[in-house]
N, C-alpha and C positions, 0 to 999 in steps of 0.2 A: 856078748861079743858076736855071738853068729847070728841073733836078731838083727844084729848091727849092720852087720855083712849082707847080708838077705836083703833086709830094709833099702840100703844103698843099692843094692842091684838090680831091683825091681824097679824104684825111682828112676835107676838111669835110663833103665828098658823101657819104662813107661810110654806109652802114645797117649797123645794129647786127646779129653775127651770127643766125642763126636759129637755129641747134645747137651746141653745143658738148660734144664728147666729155672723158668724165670718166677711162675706161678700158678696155681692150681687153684680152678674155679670151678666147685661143687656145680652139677649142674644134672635134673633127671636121674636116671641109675647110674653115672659114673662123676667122670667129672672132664673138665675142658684143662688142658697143659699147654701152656706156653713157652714152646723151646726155641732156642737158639741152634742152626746145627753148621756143625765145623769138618770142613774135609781134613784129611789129617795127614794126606801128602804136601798141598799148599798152609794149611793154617787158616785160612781162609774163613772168616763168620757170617752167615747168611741166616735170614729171618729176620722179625720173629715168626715163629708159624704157629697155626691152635692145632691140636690134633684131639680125639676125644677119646676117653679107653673108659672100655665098660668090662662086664662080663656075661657073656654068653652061650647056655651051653657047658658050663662047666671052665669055659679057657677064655681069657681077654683077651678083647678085640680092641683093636685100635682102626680109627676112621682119620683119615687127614681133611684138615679143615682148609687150612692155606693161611695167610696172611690178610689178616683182618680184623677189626675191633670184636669187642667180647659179644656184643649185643648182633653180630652179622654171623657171628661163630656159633651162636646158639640157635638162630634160624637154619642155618647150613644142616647143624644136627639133627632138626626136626624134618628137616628135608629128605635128609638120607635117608635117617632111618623111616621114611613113612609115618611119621605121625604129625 
């Protein structure tokens, strides 16, 4: 009964996620993520965009890609990062 209670309370508290990942595309040391992202005062859906998260250093790094096919998404990364 108080899992219960909890349960519904948190649901109702709930804010609608910000991002939601559509797909992950191994790619070099990490890999490319295709999210979706939601403001969560309007509700509003924008994207998709690539982003690319690796690790560096000990802590992951995230690089924004933008909005673009997967093959323009993995040129972008090799652009950043210098290779």
């Amino acid at each position: 009964m108080v899992k219960e209670m909890v349960d519904r309370t948190l649901s109702e508290n709930a804010e609608p996620m910000q991002s939601t990942v559509e797909e992950y595309v191994p790619y070099r040391d990490g890999h490319l993520q295709l999210e979706y992202r939601t403001n969560p005062k309007t509700g509003t859906r924008r994207g998709p965009y690539y982003y690319f998260r690796y690790h560096e250093g000990g802590k992951q790094r995230t690089l924004y890609i933008g909005s673009v096919d997967v093959e323009e998404a993995k040129r972008r990364v090799d652009q950043k990062r210098g290779n």
